[in-house]
N, C-alpha and C positions, 0 to 999 in steps of 0.2 A: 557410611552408607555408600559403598561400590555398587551401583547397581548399572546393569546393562544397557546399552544405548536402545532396546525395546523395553526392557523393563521401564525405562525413564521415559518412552513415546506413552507409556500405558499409564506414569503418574500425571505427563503432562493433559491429556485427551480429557480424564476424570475431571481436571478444574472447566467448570461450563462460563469460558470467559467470552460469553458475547459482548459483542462490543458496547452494547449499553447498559452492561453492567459491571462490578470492579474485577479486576486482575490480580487483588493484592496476596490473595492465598497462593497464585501461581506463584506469585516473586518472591511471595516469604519459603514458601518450600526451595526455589534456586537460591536464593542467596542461603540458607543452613545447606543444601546439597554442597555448593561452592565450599562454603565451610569446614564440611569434613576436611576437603582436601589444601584444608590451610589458605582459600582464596577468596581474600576481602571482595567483596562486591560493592558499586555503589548505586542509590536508590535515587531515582528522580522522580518525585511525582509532580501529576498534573495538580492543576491550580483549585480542584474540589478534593485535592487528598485521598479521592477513594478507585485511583488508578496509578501507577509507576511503570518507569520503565528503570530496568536494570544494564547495568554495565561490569564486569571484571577483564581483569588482566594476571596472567598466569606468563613466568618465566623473567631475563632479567627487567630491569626499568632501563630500557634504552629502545629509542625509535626503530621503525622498520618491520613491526610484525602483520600479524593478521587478524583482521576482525571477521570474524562470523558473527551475521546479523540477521536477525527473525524477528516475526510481531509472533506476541502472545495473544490479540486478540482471535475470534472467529463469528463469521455470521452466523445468522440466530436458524435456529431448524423448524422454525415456529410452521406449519401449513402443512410439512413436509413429509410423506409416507416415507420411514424406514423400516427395516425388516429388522435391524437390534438397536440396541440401547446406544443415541450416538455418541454418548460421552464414556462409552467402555469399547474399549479397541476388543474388534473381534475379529479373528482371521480364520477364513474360509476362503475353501480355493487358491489359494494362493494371494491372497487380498488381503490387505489389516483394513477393515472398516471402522470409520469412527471418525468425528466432527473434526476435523484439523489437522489430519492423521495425512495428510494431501498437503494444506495448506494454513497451517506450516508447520505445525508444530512437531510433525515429521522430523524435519531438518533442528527445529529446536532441542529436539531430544538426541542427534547425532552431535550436535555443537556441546550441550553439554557434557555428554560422555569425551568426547574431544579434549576440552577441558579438566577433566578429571584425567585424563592418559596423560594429557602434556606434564601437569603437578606431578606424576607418579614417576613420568621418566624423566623429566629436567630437559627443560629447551632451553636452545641457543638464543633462538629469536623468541619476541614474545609471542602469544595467542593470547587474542582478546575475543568477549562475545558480545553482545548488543541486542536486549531483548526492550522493543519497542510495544507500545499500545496503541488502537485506534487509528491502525493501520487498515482496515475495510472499512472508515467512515473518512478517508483520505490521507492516511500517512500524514497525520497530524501529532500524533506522536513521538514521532524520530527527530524532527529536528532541533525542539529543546532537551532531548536526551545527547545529540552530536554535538551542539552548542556547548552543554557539561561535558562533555568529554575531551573539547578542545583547551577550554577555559580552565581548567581545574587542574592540570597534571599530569596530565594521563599519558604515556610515553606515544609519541603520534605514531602507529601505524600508517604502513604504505599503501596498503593492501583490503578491500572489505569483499569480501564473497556475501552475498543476498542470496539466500537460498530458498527462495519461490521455488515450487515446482517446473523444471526446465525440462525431467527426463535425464537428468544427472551431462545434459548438453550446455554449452557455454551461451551467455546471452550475452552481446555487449551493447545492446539499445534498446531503449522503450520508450512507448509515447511518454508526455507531461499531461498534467492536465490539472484545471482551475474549474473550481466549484463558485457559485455563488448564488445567493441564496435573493429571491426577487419578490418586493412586494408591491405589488399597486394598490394604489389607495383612490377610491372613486368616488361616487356622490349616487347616493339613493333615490332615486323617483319612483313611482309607478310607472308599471314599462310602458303603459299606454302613451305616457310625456315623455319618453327615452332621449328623444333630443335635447331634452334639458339636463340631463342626468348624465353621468359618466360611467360608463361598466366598467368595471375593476378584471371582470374576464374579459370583456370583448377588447379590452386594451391588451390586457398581457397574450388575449389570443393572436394580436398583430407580431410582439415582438416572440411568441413560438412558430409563427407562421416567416417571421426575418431566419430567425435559426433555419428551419427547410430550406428556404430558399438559397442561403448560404451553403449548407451540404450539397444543394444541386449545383452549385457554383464551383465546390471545390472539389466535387468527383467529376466535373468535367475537364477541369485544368489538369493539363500533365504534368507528374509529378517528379520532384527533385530525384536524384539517384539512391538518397538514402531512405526518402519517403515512399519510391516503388518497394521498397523490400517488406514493408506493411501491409496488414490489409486491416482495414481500407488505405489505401496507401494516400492516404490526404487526413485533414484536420475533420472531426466531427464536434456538432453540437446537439446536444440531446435533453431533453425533458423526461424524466419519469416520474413526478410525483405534481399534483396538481390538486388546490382546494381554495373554496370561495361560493358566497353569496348566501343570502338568506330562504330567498323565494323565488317560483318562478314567474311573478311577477311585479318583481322588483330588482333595478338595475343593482348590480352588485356593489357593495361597497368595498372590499376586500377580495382581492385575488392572492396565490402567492405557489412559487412553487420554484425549484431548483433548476438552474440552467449550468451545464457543465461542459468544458469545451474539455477535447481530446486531442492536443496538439503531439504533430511528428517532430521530431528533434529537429532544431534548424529554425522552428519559426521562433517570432519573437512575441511571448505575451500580450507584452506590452503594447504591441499591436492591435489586440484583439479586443485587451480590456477598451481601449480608444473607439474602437466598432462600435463596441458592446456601448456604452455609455452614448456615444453619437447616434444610435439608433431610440436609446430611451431618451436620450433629449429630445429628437424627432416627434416621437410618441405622446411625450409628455407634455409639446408644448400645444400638441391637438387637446390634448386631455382640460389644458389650463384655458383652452381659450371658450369653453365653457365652462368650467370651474374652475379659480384660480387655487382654490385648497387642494385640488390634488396629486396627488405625487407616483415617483415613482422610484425605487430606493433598491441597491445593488450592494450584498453585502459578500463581498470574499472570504469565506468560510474554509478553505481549505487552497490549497498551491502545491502540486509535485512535480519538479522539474524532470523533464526528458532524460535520461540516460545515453549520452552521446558517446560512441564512438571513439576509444582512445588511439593515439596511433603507438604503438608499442608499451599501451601499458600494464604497468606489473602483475596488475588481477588478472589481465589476458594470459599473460606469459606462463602464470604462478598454475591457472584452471588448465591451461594445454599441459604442461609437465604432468597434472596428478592423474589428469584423465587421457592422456592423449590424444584428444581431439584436434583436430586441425580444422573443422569446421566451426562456424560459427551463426547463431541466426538473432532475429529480432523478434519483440512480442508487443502485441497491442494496450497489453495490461501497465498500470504502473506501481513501482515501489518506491523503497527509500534508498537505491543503489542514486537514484540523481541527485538526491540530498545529501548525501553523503560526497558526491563528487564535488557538490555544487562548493561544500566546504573543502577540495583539494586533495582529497583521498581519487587513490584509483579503487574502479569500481567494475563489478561485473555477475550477470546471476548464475547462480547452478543450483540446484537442487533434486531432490528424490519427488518422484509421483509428475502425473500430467495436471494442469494446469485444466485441462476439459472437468475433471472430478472436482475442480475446486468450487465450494458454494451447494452441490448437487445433496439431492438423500442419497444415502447409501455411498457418502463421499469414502473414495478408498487410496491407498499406498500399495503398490505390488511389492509384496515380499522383495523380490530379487531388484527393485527400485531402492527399497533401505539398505537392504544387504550392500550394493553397489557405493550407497550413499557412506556406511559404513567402512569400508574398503576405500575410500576417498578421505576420507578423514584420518582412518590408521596413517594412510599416507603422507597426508599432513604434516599429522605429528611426528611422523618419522622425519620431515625433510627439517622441520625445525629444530629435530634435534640432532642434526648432523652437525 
C-alpha cells in the first residue's frame, strides 16, 4: 500500500477522531500502512483502551535521528456551517478543505509518506514518527507516549519536529499552560436568608473576578525580552465554561467551571499554582466561616510546558538547512514540542497551513502549503540518507 502523501491526507481526514471519541481505526490503519513497508510500530494506549498513541522508527537502531510528531486527534464541527463534507478532503481553489486537513493531520500524512520513502531508500540516520491523542483537550496524550519511548528502547533521537501549522516557518517557543478544573461547594438557603447560606457562584465569581484582576496586573507590567515577542506578551488566565445552581431563589450549592493559565516561557508554574491555591484559601475561609462544610477543590487536569528557546539547538539547525529560513518567530498556542524537550530532546515546530484555519468551518491547507511541506520532507529523507 504505496500511497501518496495526499492520497494518505485524504485516508487520514476520513477517520472523524474528535477528541471525545476513539482514535483506534486511525492507528490501526498507521500501524498496517507502517507494515507494508516492513516498519513495526508500537501502541500506547490510554488507561479506558479506546484511545492510543503510536510510535515507529525506520532505518538503523542507533541514536541521533528524527522524530516527526502530530496528534491524531481534532475538534468536533458540531454548530458549524460548512460548505462540504468535513471529513472528505475537498480541494477547491487552490484549498484542501477538510477537518484536520490544517491541524494536523496535514502534516501526519507528509510524516507518514516520509516514512514509507525513508524504508524504500535506506537511511543512515534513523526517522522516527509520534502519533499522539487528546492533544486539543491539553496535550495529555504525549507524554505517556514519550515516557514509552524513553523507557522501552527505542534508539533516542536528538531531534523532534512538531508540525502544527507554522506556514512551513520555524517556531522555537510557545506559551505553557495548566488547566484545572474548579469546584465549589456551598450551602442552600433561600436567597431571602442569603446570609446564612453560602453561594457556590458568588464564591467562585470572586475567584474569576481574582483571575481579571490578575490579567489587569500583568498586561500592565513590562514584560521580559522573550515575553515581548508574544501576544499578549504576558501570562493570561481565562474562564470559558461555567455551570451551577438550582434556582433563582436559592443560594447555589454547586458551582464549577475550568480555570486555565497561559504562561510565557520563563515563568515558574509553580508559582502560580501557590496564587492559585492562596487565593482559594482566602475565599474559602470567608466561605467556612459561615459554613464550616464548605469547600473549595482544585483539580490539575492537564500541564504543557513552554517551549523554550534553545541556544544552538539541533531541531533549529536541522529546520534552517531543509528550509532556509534564518528567521525565526514565536506562537501563543501550545503543544507537545515542550514535553518532549521537557524529557531532553531538542525541539522546534514547523509545519504546512496557518494556524488562523485551525478549529474554523471550512478549515483549509493551501495546496502549495502541502506541496512545500512535501518538498521538506523529500528533503529530509534525502539528508538522512546521505
Amino acid at each position: 500500500m504505496d500511497l501518496t502523501a495526499r492520497q494518505l491526507m485524504d485516508r487520514l481526514v476520513a477517520f472523524p477522531t474528535v477528541s471525545r471519541d476513539s482514535n483506534l481505526e486511525l492507528v490501526d490503519f498507521v500501524q498496517e500502512y507502517l507494515a507494508d513497508f516492513g516498519i513495526d510500530s508500537t501502541i500506547v494506549p490510554n488507561d479506558d483502551g479506546n484511545k492510543a498513541a503510536l510510535y515507529a522508527h525506520v532505518g538503523p537502531a542507533v541514536d541521533g535521528g528524527v522524530v516527526l510528531s502530530g496528534h491524531t486527534d481534532v475538534v468536533p464541527v458540531d454548530g458549524q456551517a460548512w460548505d462540504t463534507d468535513p471529513f472528505v478532503v475537498t480541494e477547491k481553489d487552490g484549498r484542501l478543505y477538510g477537518r484536520g486537513t490544517c491541524d494536523m493531520k496535514g502534516f501526519d500524512a507528509l510524516a507518514l509518506w516520509a516514512m514509507g520513502q525513508a524504508a524504500q531508500r535506506g537511511v543512515k540516520r534513523p526517522l522516527q514518527i509520534a502519533l499522539s491523542y487528546d492533544e486539543e483537550v491539553g496535550c495529555t496524550g504525549a507524554p505517556p507516549m514519550i515516557d514509552h519511548m524513553v523507557s522501552h528502547g527505542l534508539p533516542r533521537a536528538d531531534t523532534v519536529i512538531v508540525g502544527e501549522p507554522s506556514m512551513m516557518k520555524i517556531v522555537t517557543s510557545h506559551k505553557g499552560a495548566v488547566g484545572f478544573r474548579i469546584h465549589v461547594r456551598g450551602f442552600e438557603v433561600h436567597s431571602s436568608l442569603a446570609p446564612t447560606g453560602v453561594s457556590a457562584i458568588m464564591m467562585g465569581a470572586r475567584l474569576i473576578d481574582w483571575a481579571n484582576q490578575v490579567n489587569a496586573e500583568n498586561a500592565a507590567a513590562a514584560p521580559s525580552e522573550l515575553a515581548a515577542q508574544f501576544f499578549p506578551p504576558y501570562t493570561t488566565l481565562h474562564v470559558g465554561t461555567i455551570a451551577g445552581g438550582t434556582a433563582n431563589n436559592i443560594t447555589a450549592k454547586d458551582c464549577r467551571f475550568v480555570l486555565d493559565f497561559r504562561l510565557v516561557p520563563g515563568e515558574d508554574i509553580a508559582m502560580w499554582e501557590t496564587r492559585l491555591h492562596a487565593k482559594i484559601a482566602e475565599i474559602e475561609a470567608d466561605m467556612r466561616a459561615v459554613r464550616p462544610e464548605t469547600f473549595i477543590t482544585a483539580e490539575k487536569f492537564f500541564h504543557v510546558p513552554s517551549l523554550v528557546p534553545e541556544q544552538d539547538g539541533s531541531a533549529e539547525n536541522l529546520v534552517r538547512r531543509l528550509t532556509g529560513e534564518n528567521a525565526s518567530s514565536v506562537v501563543s498556542y501550545g503543544t507537545e514540542a515542550g514535553q518532549f524537550q521537557d524529557h531532553g530532546y531538542s525541539a522546534v515546530i514547523c509545519g504546512p497551513g496557518d494556524i488562523a484555519q485551525a478549529h474554523q468551518p471550512n478549515e483549509y491547507v493551501g495546496v502549495a502549503q502541502f506541496q512545500q511541506g512535501e518538498a521538506f520532507m523529500a528533503r529530509l529523507v534525502d539528508l538522512l540518507a546521505e
